[in-house]
BADREN-748858 format. One record per residue (C-alpha): residue in three letters; chain; residue number from 0; x, y, z. Coordinates in nm, 3 decimals. Layout:
code,unit,pos,x,y,z
ALA,A,NUM,X,Y,Z
...
***
This chain:
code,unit,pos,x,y,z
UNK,A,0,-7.601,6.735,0.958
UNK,A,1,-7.742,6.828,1.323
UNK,A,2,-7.833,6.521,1.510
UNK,A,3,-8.212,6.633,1.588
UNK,A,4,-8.202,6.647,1.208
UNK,A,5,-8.103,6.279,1.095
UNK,A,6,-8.401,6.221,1.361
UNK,A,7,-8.635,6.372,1.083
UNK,A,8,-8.508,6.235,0.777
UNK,A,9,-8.534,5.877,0.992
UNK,A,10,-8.934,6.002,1.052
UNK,A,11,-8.950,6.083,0.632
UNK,A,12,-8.808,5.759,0.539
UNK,A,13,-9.064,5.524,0.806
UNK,A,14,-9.339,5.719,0.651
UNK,A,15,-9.193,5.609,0.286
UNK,A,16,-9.132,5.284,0.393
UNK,A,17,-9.488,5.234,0.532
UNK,A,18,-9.628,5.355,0.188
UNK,A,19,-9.441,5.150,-0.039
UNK,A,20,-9.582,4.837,0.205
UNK,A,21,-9.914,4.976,0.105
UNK,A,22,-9.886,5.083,-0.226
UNK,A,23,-9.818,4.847,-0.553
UNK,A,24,-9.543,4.983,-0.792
UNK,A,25,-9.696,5.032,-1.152
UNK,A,26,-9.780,5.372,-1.306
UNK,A,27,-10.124,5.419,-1.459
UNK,A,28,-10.034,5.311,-1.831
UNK,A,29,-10.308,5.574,-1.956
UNK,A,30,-10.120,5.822,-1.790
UNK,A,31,-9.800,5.811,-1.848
UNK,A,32,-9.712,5.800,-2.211
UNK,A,33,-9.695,6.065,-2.488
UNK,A,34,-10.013,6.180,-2.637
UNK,A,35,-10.139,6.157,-2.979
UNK,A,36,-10.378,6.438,-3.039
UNK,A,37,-10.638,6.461,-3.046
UNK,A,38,-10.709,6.226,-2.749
UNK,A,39,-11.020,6.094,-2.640
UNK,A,40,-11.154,6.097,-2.237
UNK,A,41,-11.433,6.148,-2.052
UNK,A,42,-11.476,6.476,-1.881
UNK,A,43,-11.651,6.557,-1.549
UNK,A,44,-11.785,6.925,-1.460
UNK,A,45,-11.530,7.124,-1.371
UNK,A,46,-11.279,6.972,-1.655
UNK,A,47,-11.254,6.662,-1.431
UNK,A,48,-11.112,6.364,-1.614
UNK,A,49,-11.000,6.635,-1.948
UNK,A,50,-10.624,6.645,-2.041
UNK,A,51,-10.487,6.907,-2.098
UNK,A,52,-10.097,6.865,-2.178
UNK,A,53,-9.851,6.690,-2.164
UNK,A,54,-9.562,6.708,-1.865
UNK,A,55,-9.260,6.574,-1.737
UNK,A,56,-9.219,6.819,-1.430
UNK,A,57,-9.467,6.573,-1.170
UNK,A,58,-9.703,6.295,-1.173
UNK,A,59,-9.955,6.224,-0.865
UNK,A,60,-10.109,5.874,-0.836
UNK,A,61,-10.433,5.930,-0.673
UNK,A,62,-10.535,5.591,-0.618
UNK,A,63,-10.180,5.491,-0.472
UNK,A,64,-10.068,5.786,-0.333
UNK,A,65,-9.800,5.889,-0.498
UNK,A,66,-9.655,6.250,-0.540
UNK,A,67,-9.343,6.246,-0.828
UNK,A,68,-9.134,6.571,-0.899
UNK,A,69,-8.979,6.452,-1.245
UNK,A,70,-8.925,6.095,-1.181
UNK,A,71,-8.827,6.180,-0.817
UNK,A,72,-9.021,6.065,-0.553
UNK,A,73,-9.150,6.283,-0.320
UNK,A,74,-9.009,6.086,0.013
UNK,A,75,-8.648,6.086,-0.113
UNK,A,76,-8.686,6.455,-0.208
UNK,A,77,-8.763,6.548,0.153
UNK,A,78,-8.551,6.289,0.348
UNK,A,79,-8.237,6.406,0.119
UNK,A,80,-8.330,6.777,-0.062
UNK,A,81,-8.369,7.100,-0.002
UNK,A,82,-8.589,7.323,-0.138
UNK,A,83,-8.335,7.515,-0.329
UNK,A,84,-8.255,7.175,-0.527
UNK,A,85,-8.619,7.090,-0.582
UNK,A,86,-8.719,7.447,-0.709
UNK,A,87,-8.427,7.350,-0.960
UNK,A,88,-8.547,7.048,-1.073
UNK,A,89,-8.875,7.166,-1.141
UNK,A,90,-8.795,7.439,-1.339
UNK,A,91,-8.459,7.259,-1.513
UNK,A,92,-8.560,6.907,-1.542
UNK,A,93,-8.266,6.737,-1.334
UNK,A,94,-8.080,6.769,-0.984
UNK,A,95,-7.810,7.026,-0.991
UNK,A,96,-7.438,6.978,-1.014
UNK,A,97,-7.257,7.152,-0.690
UNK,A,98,-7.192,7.449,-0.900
UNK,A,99,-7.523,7.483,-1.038
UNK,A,100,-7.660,7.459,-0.707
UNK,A,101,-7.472,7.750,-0.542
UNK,A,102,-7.508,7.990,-0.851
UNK,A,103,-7.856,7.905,-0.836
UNK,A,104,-7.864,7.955,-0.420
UNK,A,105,-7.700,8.327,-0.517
UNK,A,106,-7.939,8.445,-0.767
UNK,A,107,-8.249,8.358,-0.522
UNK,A,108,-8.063,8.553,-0.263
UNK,A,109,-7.986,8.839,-0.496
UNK,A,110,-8.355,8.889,-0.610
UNK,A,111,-8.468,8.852,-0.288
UNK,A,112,-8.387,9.168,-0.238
UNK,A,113,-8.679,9.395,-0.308
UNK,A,114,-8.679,9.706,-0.122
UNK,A,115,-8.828,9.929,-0.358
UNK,A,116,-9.116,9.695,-0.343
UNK,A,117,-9.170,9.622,-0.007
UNK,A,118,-9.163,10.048,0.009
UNK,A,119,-9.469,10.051,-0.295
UNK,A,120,-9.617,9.778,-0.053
UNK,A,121,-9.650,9.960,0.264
UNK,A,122,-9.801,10.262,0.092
UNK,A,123,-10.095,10.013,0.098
UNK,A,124,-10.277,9.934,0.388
UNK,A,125,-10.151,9.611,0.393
UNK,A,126,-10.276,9.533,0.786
UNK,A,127,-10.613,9.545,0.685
UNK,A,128,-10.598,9.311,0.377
UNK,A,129,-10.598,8.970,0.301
UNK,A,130,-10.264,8.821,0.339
UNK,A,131,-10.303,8.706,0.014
UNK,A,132,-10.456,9.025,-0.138
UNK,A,133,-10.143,9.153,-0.043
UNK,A,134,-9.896,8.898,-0.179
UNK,A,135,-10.112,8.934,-0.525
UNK,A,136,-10.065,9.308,-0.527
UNK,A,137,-9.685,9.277,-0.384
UNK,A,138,-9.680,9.055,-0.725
UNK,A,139,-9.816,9.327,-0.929
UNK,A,140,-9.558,9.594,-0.796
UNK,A,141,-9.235,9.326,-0.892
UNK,A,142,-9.368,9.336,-1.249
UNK,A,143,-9.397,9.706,-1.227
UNK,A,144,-9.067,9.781,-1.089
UNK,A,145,-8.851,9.480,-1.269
UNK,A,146,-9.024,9.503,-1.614
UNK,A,147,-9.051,9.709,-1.868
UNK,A,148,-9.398,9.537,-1.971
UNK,A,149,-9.627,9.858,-1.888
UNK,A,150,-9.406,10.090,-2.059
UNK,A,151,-9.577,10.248,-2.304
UNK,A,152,-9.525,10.118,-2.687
UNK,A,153,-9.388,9.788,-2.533
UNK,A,154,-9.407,9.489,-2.738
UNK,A,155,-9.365,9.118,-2.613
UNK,A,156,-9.114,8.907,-2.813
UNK,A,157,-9.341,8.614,-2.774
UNK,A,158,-9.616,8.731,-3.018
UNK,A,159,-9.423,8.529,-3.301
UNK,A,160,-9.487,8.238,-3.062
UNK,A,161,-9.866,8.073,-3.201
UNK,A,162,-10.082,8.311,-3.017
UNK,A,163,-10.422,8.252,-3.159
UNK,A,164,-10.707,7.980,-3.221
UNK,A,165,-10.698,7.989,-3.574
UNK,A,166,-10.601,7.627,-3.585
UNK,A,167,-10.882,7.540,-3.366
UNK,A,168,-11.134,7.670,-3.664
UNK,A,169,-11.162,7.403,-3.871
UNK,A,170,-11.259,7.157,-3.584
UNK,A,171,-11.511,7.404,-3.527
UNK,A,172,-11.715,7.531,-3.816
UNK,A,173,-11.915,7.239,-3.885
UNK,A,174,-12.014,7.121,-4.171
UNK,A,175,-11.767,7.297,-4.383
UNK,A,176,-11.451,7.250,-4.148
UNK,A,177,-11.289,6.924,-4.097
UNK,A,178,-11.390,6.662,-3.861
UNK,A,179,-11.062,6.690,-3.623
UNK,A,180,-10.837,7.022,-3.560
UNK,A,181,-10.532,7.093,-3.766
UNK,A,182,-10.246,7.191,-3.532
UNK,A,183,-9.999,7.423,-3.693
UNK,A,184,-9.734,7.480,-3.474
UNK,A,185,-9.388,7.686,-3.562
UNK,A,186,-9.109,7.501,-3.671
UNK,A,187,-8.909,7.393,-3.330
UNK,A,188,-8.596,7.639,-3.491
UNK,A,189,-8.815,7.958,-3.480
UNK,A,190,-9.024,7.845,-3.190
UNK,A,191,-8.705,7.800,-2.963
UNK,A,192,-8.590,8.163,-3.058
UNK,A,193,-8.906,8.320,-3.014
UNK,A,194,-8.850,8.158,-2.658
UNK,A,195,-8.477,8.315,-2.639
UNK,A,196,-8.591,8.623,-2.753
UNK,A,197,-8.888,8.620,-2.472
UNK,A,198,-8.618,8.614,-2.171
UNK,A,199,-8.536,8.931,-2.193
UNK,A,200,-8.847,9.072,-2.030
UNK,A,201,-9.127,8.945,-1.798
UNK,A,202,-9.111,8.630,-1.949
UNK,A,203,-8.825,8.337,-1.883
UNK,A,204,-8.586,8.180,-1.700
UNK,A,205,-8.495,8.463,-1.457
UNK,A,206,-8.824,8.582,-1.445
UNK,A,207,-8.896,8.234,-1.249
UNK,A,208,-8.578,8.270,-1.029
UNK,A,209,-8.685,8.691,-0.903
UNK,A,210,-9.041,8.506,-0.851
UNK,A,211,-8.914,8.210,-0.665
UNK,A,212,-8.721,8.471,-0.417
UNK,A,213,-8.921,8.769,-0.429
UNK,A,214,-9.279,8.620,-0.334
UNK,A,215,-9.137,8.503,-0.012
UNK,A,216,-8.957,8.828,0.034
UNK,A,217,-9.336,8.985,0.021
UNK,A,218,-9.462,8.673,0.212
UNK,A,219,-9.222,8.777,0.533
UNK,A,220,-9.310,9.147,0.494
UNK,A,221,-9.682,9.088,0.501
UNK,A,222,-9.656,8.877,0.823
UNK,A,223,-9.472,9.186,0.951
UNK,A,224,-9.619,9.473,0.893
UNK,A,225,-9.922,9.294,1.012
UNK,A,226,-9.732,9.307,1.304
UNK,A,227,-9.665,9.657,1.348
UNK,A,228,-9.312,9.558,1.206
UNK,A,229,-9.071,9.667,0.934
UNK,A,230,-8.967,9.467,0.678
UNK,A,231,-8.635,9.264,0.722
UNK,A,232,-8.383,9.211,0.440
UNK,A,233,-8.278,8.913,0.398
UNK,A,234,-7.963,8.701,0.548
UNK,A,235,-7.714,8.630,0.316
UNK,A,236,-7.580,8.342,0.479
UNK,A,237,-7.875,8.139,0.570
UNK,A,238,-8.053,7.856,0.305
UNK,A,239,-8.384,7.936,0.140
UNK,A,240,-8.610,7.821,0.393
UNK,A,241,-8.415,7.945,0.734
UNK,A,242,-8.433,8.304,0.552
UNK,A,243,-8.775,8.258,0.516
UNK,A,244,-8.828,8.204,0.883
UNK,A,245,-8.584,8.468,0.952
UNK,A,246,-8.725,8.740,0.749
UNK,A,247,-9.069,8.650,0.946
UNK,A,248,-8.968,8.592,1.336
UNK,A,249,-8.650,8.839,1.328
UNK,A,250,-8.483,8.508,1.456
UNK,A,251,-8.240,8.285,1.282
UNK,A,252,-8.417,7.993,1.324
UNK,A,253,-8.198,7.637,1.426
UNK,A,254,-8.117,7.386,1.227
UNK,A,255,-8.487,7.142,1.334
UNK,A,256,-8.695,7.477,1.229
UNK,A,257,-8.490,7.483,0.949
UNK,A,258,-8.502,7.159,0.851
UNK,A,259,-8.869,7.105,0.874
UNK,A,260,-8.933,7.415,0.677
UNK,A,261,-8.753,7.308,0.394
UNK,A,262,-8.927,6.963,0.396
UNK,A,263,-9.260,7.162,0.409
UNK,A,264,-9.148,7.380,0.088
UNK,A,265,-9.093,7.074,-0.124
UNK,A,266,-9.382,6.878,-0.035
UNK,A,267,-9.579,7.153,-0.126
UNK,A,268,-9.411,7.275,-0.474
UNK,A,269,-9.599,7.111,-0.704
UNK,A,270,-9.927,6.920,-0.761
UNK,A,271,-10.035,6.846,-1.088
UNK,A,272,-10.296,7.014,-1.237
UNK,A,273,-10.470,7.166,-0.939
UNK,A,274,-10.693,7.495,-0.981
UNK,A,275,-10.375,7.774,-0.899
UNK,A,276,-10.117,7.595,-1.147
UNK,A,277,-10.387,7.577,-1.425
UNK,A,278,-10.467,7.934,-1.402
UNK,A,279,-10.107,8.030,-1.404
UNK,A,280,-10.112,7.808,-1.743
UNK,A,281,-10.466,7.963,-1.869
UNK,A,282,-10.296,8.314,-1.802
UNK,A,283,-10.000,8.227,-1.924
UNK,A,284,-10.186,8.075,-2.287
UNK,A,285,-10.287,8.384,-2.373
UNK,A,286,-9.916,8.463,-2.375
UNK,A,287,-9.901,8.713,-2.092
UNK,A,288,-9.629,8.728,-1.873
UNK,A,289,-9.478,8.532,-1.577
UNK,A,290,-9.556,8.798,-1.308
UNK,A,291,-9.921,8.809,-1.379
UNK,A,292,-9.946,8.410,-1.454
UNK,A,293,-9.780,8.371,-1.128
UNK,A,294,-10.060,8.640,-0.978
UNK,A,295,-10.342,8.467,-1.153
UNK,A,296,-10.222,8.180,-0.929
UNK,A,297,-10.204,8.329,-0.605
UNK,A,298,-10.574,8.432,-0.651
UNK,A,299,-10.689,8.105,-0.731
UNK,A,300,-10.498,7.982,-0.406
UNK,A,301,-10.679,8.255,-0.213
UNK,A,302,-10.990,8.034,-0.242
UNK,A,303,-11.094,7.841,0.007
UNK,A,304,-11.129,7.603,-0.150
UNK,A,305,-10.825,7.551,-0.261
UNK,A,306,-10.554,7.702,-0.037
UNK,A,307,-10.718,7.801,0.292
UNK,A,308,-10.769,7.446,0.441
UNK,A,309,-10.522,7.388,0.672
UNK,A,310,-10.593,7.724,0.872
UNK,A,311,-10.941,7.561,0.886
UNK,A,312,-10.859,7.252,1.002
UNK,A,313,-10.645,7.460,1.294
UNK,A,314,-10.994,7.655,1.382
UNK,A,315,-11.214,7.278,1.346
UNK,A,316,-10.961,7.181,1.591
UNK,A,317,-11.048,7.490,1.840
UNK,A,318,-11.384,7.436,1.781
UNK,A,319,-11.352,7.057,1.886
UNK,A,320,-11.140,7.174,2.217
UNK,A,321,-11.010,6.862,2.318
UNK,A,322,-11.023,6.476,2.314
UNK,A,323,-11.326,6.393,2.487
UNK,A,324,-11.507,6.614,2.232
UNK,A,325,-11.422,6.440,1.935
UNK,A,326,-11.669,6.136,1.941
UNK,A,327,-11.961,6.429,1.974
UNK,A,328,-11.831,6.679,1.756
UNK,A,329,-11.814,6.386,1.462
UNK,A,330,-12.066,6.245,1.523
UNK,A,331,-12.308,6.566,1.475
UNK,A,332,-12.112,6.680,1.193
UNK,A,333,-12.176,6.370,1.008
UNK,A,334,-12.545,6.343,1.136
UNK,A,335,-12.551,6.696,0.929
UNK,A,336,-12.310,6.604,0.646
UNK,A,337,-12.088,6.867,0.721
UNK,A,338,-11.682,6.893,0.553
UNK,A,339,-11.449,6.769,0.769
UNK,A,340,-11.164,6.975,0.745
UNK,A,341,-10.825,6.780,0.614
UNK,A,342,-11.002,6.480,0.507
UNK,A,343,-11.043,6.377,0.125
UNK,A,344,-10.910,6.511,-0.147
UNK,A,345,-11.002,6.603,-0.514
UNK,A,346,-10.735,6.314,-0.673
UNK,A,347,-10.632,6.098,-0.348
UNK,A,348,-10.851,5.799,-0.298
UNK,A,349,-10.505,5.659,-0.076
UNK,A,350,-10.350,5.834,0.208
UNK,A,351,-10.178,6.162,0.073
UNK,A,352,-9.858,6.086,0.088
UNK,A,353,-9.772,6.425,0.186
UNK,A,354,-9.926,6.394,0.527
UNK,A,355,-9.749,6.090,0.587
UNK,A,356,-9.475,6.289,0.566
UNK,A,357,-9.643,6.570,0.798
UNK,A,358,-9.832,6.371,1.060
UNK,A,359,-9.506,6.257,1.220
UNK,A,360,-9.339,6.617,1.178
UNK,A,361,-9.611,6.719,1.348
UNK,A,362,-9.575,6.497,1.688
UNK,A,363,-9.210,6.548,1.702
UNK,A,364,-9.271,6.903,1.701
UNK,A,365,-9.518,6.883,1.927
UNK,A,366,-9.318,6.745,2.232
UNK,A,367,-9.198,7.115,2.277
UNK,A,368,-9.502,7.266,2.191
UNK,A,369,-9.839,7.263,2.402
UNK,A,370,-10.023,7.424,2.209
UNK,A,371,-9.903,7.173,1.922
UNK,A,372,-9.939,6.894,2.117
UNK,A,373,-10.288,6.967,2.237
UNK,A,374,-10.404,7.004,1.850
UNK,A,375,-10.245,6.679,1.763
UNK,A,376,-10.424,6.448,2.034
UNK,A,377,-10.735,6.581,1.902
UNK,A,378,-10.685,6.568,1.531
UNK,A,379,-10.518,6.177,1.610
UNK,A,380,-10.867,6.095,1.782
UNK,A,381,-11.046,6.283,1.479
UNK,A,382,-10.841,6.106,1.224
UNK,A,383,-10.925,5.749,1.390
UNK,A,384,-11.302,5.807,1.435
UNK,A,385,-11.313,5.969,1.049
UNK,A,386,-11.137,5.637,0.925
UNK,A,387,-11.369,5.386,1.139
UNK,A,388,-11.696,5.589,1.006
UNK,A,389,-11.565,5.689,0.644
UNK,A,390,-11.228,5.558,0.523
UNK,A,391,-11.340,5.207,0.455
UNK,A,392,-11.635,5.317,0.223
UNK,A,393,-11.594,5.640,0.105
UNK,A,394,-11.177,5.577,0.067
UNK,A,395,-11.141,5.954,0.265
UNK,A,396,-10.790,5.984,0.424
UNK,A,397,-10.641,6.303,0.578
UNK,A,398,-10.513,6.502,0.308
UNK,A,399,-10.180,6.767,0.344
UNK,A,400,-10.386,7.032,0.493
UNK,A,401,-10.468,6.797,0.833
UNK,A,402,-10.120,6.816,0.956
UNK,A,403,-9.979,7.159,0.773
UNK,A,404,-10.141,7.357,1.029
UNK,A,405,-10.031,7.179,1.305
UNK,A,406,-9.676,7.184,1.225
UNK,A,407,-9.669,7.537,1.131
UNK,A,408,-9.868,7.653,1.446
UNK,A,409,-9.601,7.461,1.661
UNK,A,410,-9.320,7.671,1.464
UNK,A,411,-9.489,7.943,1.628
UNK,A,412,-9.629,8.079,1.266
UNK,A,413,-10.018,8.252,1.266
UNK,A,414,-10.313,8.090,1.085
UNK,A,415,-10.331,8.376,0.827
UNK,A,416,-9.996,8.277,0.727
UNK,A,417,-10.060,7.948,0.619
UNK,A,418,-10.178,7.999,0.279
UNK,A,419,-9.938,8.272,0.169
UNK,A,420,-9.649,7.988,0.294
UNK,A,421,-9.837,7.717,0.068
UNK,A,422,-9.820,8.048,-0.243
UNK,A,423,-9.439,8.106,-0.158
UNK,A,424,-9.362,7.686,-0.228
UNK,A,425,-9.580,7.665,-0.540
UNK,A,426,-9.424,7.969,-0.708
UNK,A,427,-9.180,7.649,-0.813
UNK,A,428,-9.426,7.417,-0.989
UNK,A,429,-9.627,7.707,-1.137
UNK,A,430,-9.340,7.876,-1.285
UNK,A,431,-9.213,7.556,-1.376
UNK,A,432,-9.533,7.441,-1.584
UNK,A,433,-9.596,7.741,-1.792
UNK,A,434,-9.177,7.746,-1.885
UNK,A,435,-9.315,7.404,-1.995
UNK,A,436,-9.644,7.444,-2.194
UNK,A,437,-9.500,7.747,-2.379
UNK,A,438,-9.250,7.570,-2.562
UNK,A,439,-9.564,7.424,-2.738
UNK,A,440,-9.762,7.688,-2.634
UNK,A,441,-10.172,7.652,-2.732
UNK,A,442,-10.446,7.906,-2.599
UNK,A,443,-10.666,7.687,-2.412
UNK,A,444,-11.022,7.780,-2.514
UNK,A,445,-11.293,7.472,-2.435
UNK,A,446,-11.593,7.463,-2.556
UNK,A,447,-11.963,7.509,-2.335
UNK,A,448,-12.279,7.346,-2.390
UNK,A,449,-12.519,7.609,-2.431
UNK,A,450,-12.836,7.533,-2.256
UNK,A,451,-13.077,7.863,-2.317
UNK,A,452,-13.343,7.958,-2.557
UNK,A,453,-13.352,8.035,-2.915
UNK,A,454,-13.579,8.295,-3.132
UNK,A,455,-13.655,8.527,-2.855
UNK,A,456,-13.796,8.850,-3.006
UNK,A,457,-13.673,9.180,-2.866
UNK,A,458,-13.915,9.393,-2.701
UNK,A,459,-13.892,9.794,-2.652
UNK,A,460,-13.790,9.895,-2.310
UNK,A,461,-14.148,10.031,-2.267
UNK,A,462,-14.347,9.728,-2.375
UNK,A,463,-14.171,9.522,-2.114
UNK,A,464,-14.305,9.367,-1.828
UNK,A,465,-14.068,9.281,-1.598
***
């Protein structure tokens, strides 16, 4: 290990140690045990409060701050991990052997090479989209290329998987159904060949793995053909995360770049049931395939928001310009109830422990960055006046987004990339989940309240007011 790296997993194991002191060690007992359906909660707009599914892939702990990636915490996994290891675990359920590891390492490596669709990708403008219009489309062409899915006459394996809501019927025809769903799953025999039999297509296993490497093959070619650069191919002897940076800067990077990288991968892999992993899972209900679960994802992310934070909190913090602007800038943004980008978070109601991890990433990059230190002094000033007007009351905290920026824009990495970075760690957790909720795969279909009008009588076109 390079020394300026035992430096950062010292920094990653303070900020653990400083949230255990401030955290109590008991799981939520109402959220951590098997479910007997049907179950009964209450439900905010929005599905707030609703569950879903069960998991065993990660667990956060809003009012603690906790982040678990199957029964791992999320501290160790960055002091100690790579990303590599943790994409593993998601999608496998346990830490790899040595062997595992490196077969795993070489089949990331070997699908991230995608030249035939970097070539369908750049007969796209791609310089004048989105970033993440792009990645979605440079999605689109892997399933087209890798697949036979589009082929005309093709048939998925996985229709003898339950594929319907004919179960759900009896629940709902009142008065002559029954008075709670009957669930009429396969037999777990023909269920887990139906789920063989699915690998062989767009579906599966190594479906996951060509996603895992070939969205951040597509990531690094976006950033350069942005550029008015071609696409690099990627370096067979450096980890996940140095190719990464590779395949963007044209540089190896060293081992702190590295390093940090990684750590940013993991802690961003996987997050419960957040808006992009549940529309992989929606997508994925319907039994459609990997590729365009994965895609249904990236669009959610593309929201702001959702995934497009932490490039906001880097153009707050221009807006702000330096220190002595703080105190003003807050305190008209709160006289006109304003977002403050970074702080608060959907779940956390505790300090995210993901930028405890970040914060201090962020001001040891910063010593050899100006421009990185100059954003941290301010967003340390905003952070202290946010948590003297807000935290005590309100329980807001900075969330991941408040320090992402920071450290990426000190690794020398644009604003517009931010978000397709965040896309190219979650591929993990969202392949992950749906592997998951197909082996007891349900269509999710929830009900509305309808609010309109009844016995409305239909009028000729010509009789019509309005």
């Amino acid at each position: 290990m390079h020394d300026n790296t035992k430096e950062i997993t010292k920094l990653v194991l303070s900020a653990k140690a400083k949230a255990l002191k401030e955290t109590s060690h008991e799981p939520e007992p109402e959220l951590t045990q098997p479910i007997k359906w049907p179950v009964s909660c209450t439900v905010g707009p929005g599905l707030e409060g609703a569950i879903a599914c069960e998991t065993g892939i990660g667990y956060v702990n809003g009012a603690k701050g906790w982040l678990i990636y199957r029964g791992y915490n999320i501290f160790d996994l960055c002091a100690y991990s790579t990303y590599e290891e943790v994409a593993y675990l998601l999608l496998y359920g346990s830490l790899p052997t040595l062997k595992r590891l490196e077969s795993f390492k070489k089949k990331l490596m070997q699908y991230s090479h995608i030249p035939n669709t970097k070539r369908l990708l750049m007969s796209f403008p791609v310089e004048q989209m989105n970033p993440m219009a792009a990645l979605r489309l440079g999605t689109s062409l892997m399933r087209q290329e890798f697949t036979d899915v589009e082929a005309d006459g093709y048939v998925s394996e996985t229709v003898k998987m339950i594929s319907a809501d004919e179960d759900s019927i009896p629940m709902e025809t009142k008065p002559m159904g029954e008075k709670h769903a009957i669930y009429e799953f396969d037999s777990k025999l023909e269920r887990e060949k139906s789920i063989k039999d699915s690998l062989l297509h767009a579906t599966g296993y190594e479906s996951c793995h060509h996603l895992i490497a070939g969205v951040a093959s597509l990531a690094a070619a976006i950033a350069r053909i942005r550029y008015g650069h071609m696409p690099l191919e990627p370096n067979l002897d450096l980890s996940f995360a140095a190719n990464l940076l590779y395949m963007i800067n044209g540089v190896v990077p060293n081992p702190v770049e590295e390093r940090i990288m990684d750590i940013v991968l993991i802690l961003h892999a996987d997050h419960g049931m957040n808006a992009s992993t549940f529309a992989s899972m929606v997508v994925a209900s319907t039994l459609s395939d990997i590729y365009l679960s994965v895609g249904s994802g990236i669009a959610a992310l593309q929201g702001p928001l959702h995934g497009g934070a932490n490039e906001a909190v880097i153009n707050m913090l221009k807006e702000i310009g330096s220190v002595k602007n703080v105190k003003p800038w807050l305190e008209k943004a709160l006289a006109k109830k304003m977002k403050i980008m970074g702080f608060g978070h959907r779940v956390y109601k505790a300090y995210d422990p993901r930028a405890r991890v970040l914060a201090p990433l962020a001001a040891y990059l910063s010593k050899n960055n100006t421009e990185g230190a100059k954003f941290l002094k301010i967003a340390k000033a905003l952070e202290k006046g946010v948590a003297a007007a807000l935290s005590k009351e309100k329980k807001i905290f900075p969330n991941v987004d408040f320090y992402s920026g920071i450290v990426y824009s000190s690794m020398g990495l644009p604003p517009e990339l931010f978000t397709p970075l965040f896309a190219v760690s979650r591929v993990a957790g969202w392949t992950a989940r749906v592997e998951e909720y197909l082996r007891h795969n349900r269509i999710f279909r929830p009900r509305a309240m309808y609010t309109g009008t009844f016995d409305k009588r239909y009028r000729p076109i010509e009789k019509r007011k309005n």
